[in-house]
N, C-alpha and C positions, 0 to 999 in steps of 0.2 A: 742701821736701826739706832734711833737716840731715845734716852728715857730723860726726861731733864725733872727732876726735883724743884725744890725751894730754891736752895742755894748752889748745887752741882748738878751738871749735866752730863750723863755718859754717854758714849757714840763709840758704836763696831760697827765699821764698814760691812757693809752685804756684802763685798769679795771673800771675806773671810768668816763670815756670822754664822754658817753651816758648817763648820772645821771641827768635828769632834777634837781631833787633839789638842786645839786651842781654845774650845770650854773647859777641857777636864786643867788646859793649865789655866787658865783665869779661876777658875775656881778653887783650884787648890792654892793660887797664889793669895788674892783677895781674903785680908785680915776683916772682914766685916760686911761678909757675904754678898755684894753685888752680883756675882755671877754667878747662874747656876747651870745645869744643860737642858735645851729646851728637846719637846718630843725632837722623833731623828736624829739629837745627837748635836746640834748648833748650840748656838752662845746665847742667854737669856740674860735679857737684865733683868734685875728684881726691884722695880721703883720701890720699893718701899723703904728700901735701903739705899737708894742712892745719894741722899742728905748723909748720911753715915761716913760717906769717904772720908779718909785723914790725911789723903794727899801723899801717900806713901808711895806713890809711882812704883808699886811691885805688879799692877796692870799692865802698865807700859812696859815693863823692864820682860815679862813673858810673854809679850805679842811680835811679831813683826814691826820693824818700825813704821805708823803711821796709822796701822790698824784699829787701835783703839786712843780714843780723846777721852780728857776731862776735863769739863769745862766749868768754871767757876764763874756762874751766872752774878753772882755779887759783887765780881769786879769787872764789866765790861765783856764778859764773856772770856776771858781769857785765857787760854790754854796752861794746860799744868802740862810743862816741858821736863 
């Protein structure tokens, strides 16, 4: 699933997007609420805040690696590594 904003883009793979215990840590990680847990128990983005990001890679740092991108549609698309 991708929710792309203005300027960011976020993307949770469907292998992972149903993973209760990977919404409750996106969630509790995310300083500016991007994620939240959709019905069932999966990973929700919340577009409304996904221009909010501050690039603080604490998404990345509680997922799997490869599982969740941010994409910075202002520069070329470019992955936040």
């Amino acid at each position: 699933m991708r929710v792309d904003g203005t300027f960011i883009a976020v993307e949770v793979e469907d292998a992972v997007g149903g993973d209760p215990a990977l919404a409750r840590k996106l969630t509790d990680a995310c300083p500016v609420d991007i994620f939240a847990q959709a019905d069932g128990d999966g990973v929700q983005i919340l577009g409304r805040n996904v221009d909010e990001c501050v690039l603080c890679r604490l998404c990345l740092d509680a997922s799997p690696p490869g599982a969740v991108k941010v994409i910075k549609l202002y520069d070329n698309d470019a992955l936040l590594a």
